[in-house]
N, C-alpha and C positions, 0 to 999 in steps of 0.2 A: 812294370809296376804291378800292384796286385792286383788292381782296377782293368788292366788293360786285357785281360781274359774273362774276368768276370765280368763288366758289362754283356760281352758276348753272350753267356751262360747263361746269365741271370734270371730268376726264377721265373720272368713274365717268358723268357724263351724258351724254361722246360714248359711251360703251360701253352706254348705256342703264342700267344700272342702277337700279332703284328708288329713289330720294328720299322718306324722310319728310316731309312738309308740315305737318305739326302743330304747332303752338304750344304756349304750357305753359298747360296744362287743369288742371280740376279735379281729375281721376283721377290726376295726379303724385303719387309716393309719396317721400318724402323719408327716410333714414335716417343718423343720427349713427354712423360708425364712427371706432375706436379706430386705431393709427397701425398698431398689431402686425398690423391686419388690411388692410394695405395690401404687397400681393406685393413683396416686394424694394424698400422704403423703405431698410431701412439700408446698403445696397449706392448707392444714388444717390450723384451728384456735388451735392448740397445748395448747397454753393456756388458753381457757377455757377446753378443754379436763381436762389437768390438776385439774383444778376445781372443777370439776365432783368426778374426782377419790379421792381428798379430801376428798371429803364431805362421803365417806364412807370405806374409807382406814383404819383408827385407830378402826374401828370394828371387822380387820382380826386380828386374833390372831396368824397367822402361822406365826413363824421367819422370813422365807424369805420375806412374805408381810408385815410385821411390821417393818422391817429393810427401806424395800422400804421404805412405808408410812412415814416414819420420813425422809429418804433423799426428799420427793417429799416437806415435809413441810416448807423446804429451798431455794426453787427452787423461781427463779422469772421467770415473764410472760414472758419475753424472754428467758430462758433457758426452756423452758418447752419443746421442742422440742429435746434437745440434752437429756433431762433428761432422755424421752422414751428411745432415742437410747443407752442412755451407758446403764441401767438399764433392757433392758429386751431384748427379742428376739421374730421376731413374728413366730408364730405357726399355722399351716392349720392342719387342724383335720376333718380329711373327715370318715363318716362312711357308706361311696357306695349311699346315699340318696343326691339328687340336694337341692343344697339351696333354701331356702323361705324365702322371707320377708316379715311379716305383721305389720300392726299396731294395737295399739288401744290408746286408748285418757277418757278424765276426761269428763263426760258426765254435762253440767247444765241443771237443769230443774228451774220451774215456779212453785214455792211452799209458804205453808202459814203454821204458828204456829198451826193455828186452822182451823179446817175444814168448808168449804164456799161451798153454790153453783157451784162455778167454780172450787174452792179446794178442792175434796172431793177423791181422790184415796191416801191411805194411805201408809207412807215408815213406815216397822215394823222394832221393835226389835225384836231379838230372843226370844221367848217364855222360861221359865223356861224349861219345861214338855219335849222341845226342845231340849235342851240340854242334856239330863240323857238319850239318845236314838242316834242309827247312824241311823233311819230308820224311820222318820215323819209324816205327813200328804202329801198327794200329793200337788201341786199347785192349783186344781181346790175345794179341803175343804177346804183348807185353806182363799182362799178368799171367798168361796160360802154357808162355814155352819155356820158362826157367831162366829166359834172359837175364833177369834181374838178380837169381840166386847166387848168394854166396859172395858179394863183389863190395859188402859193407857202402848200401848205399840207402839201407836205412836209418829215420830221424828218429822215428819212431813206431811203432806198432799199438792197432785201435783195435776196439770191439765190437765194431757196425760198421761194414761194410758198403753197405748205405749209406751211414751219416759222411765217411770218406769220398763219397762220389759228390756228396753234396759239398762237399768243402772243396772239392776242387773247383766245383763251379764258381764260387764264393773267390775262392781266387788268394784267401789268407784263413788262420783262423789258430785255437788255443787249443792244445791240448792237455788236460788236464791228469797228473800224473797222481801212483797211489797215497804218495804221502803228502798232497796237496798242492804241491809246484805245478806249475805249468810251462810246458814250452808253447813261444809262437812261432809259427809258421809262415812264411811268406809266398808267394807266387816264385818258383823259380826256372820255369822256362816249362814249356810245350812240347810234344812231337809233331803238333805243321799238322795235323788233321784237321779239316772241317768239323765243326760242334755238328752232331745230328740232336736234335729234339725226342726227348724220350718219351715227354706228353704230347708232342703229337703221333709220334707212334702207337702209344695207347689209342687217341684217336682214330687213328685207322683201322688198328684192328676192333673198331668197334667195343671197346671195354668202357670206354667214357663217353660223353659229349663234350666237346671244348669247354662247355664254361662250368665243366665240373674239376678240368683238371687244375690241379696245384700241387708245389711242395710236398705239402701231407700227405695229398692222396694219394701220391706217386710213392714216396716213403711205407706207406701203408699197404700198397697193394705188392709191390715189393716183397716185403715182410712175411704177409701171405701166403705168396707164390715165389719161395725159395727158389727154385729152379726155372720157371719162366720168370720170375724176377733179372736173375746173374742174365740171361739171354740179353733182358730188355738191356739193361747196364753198359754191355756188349755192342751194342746198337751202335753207341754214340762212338766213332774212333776215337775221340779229341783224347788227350790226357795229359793233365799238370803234373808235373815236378812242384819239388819245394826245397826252399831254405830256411835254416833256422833262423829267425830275428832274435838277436841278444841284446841290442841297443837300444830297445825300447820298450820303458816301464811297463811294468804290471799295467798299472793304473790308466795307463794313454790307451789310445783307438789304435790298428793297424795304421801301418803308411798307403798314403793314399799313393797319387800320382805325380804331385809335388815332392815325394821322398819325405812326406809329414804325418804327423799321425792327426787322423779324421778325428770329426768330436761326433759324438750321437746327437742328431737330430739338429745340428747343424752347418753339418756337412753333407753338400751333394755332388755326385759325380755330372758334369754335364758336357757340352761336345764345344768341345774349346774353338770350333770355328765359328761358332757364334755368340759363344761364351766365356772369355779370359779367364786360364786358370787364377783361382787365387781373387777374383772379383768377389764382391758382395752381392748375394740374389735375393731378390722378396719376393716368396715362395708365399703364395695364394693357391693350397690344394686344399680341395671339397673330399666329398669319401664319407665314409667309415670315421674316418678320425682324421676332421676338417685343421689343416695350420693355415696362419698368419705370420709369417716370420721371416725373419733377415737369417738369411746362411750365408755361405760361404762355398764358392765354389771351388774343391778340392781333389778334386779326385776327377777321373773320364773311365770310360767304358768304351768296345768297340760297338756296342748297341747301343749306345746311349746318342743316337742320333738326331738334330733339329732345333732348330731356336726354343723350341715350347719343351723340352724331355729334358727330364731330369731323376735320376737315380740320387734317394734320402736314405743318408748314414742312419740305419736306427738303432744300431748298440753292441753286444754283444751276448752269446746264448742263447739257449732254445728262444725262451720269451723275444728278445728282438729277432729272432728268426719266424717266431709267429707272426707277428707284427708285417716284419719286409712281406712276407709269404702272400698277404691278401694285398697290398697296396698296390692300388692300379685305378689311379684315381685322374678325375680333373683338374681341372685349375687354370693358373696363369703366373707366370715367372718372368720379374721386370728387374733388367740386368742393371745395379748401381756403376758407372760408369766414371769418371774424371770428368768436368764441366766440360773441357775444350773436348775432349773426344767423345762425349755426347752427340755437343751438336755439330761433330766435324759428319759423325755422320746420318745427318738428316740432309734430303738431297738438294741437291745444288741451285733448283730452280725455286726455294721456298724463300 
């Protein structure tokens, strides 16, 4: 799925940030809170929440959540609020690690059917030879030895080269063609490298300090330094494939991890072992630009590690690409849960 690479990537890991790597252990503490104690619940839009969780409820298969799903399919825009309350219980699940909030977002670029002068940096298909193997070509043969010429395994061809490495990170994204169409893009397979960190390489070589690097400034110094730029690029082996996505509207989000399309800003990717894909979350993040809000947990990442992390759908285009690019905030995230599986798990001596 498109998530399942781009967590890894994702911009808090070009800036190097820490990643939790933990799983859900034993030392997970589990706590049933009341709704009063959830910061700015009655101020939410309840139903569109509701809407959200829709659009990907009759995919769960567990009785408890397909019982829901069928009650939530009755509910009108103004009951949507009581419907959370009779229907679930919220749950904080801390596993000793502070909460983080990141984003990431649907990247467009400037692309053409056929390659031009100004079009000429290519979005591939995954090679056959590609797939019979977990272990590839690095990133620097694969663009550099001709492997890929000539074998019609372009989708399209962009104008930034740059903004191309950045969409692979991203993991999906639109390209926008000259007579206005656009194609989308989806995740469609790896060559098995390890992600290297390009802002921490900057780092090292002494160009930055950590808490200077991001998105931009890496785009920017790039840009710059034409020729130590493509080096740094080089750096990272990892490198996405793509498919075209034709199934899904202009107007909808990419497909997350449930094989559904994300909504902005109410969908987040989070780590489904402590997290049920397709749950309801109230997402309590401070920052820059503080929410209060019920999402939907839809999507995962392979960095999107820990009861408290969470990766926020923020849209599509530069602008939610500025937005994902600084988010790296606090907070606290209390999983909406089914009443009986609530407190099936709070522990046994209580």
């Amino acid at each position: 799925m498109i998530a399942a690479l781009r967590g890894a990537l994702g911009a808090a890991a070009i800036a190097g940030a820490a990643m939790t790597a933990s799983g859900a252990h034993s030392e997970t503490v589990s706590s049933i809170l009341d709704f009063a104690q959830l910061d700015g619940w009655p101020e939410d839009d309840h139903a569109q929440a509701l809407k959200v969780f829709l659009g990907t409820c009759k995919d769960l298969k567990d009785p408890d959540w397909a019982a829901l799903c069928k009650a939530a399919q009755s509910q009108t825009p103004e009951g949507a609020k009581k419907f959370f309350e009779l229907f679930f219980r919220p749950v904080l699940i801390e596993d000793g690690n502070p909460a983080l909030f990141t984003g990431y977002f649907e990247p467009e670029l400037n692309g053409s059917r056929f390659a031009t002068g100004r079009f000429r940096y290519p979005v591939y298909k995954m090679p056959p030879e590609a797939r019979r193997t977990d272990l590839w070509l690095p990133r620097r043969d694969i663009l550099s030895s001709g492997v890929m010429d000539a074998r019609g395994l372009e989708i399209a061809w962009v104008d930034d080269p740059v903004e191309l490495f950045f969409l692979q990170i991203q993991g999906s994204g639109r390209i926008r063609l000259p007579d206005g169409s656009t194609i989308r893009v989806g995740y469609g397979g790896a060559n098995g490298h390890p992600y290297k960190s390009i802002g921490k390489e900057l780092v090292r070589r002494g160009v930055y300090n950590a808490h200077q690097v991001s998105a931009q400034v890496i785009k920017s110094w790039v840009r710059r330094n034409p020729a130590d730029g493509k080096e740094l690029l080089f750096h990272n082996p990892s490198y996405v494939f793509f498919r075209e996505v034709r199934k899904v509207a202009a107007s909808k989000g990419p497909l997350g991890a449930m094989n559904r399309s994300v909504t902005p800003m109410r969908t987040i990717a989070a780590d489904p072992a402590y997290t049920p894909l397709g749950a309801p979350v109230w997402v309590e993040k401070d920052g820059v630009l503080p929410l209060r809000r019920l999402m939907v947990a839809q999507d995962t990442g392979s960095a999107i590690k820990g009861a408290q992390r969470a990766d926020i759908f923020v849209g599509t285009g530069d602008e939610a690409g500025e937005t994902a690019g600084t988010m790296k905030d606090p907070g606290r995230m209390v999983v909406l849960l089914p009443i009986q599986r609530a407190y099936a798990m709070l522990p046994e001596d209580l």
